[in-house]
N, C-alpha and C positions, 0 to 999 in steps of 0.2 A: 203747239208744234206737232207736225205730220210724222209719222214715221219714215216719209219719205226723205223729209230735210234732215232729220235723224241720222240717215245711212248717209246722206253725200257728204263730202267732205273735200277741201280745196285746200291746196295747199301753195303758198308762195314762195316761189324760187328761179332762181336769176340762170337762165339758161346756156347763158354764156359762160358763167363763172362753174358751170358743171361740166360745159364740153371742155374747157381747158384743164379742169383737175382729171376729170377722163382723161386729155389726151397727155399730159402728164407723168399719170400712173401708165399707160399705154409704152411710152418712152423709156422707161425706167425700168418696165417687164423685158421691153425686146434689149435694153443694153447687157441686162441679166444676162440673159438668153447669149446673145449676142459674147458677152465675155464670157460663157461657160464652153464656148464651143472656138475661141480662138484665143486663149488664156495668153497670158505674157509669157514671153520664151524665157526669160531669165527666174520665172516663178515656176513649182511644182503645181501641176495642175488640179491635182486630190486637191490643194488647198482654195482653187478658184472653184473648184466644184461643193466644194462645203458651202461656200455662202451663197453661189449660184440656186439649187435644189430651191432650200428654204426662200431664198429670197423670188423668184419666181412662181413658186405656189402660193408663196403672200400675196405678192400684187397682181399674180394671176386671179386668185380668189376676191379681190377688191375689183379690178376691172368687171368681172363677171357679175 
């Protein structure tokens, strides 16, 4: 074996089934977002902003 076949390395994976978990997590980030910035009226908003923060820097950091 070459050192060249060494270093390459292939890996198999379904392109499809990664655009839709991307575009998934994508969806999930902007409703985040999305409910952090128009909170339900009958709710305190400190309390949609507690899970908003965290929950957006999660699936912001997973998208990326």
């Amino acid at each position: 074996m070459t050192s060249e076949e060494l270093r390459r390395s292939e890996y198999a994976y379904n392109k499809r089934k990664l655009l839709l978990i991307f575009l998934v997590i994508v969806a999930i980030t902007a409703g985040i977002i999305w409910l952090g910035f128009h909170p339900p009226g009958d709710k305190d908003p400190r309390v949609a902003w507690f899970f908003v923060v965290p929950g957006a820097a999660f699936f912001g950091i997973l998208v990326d």
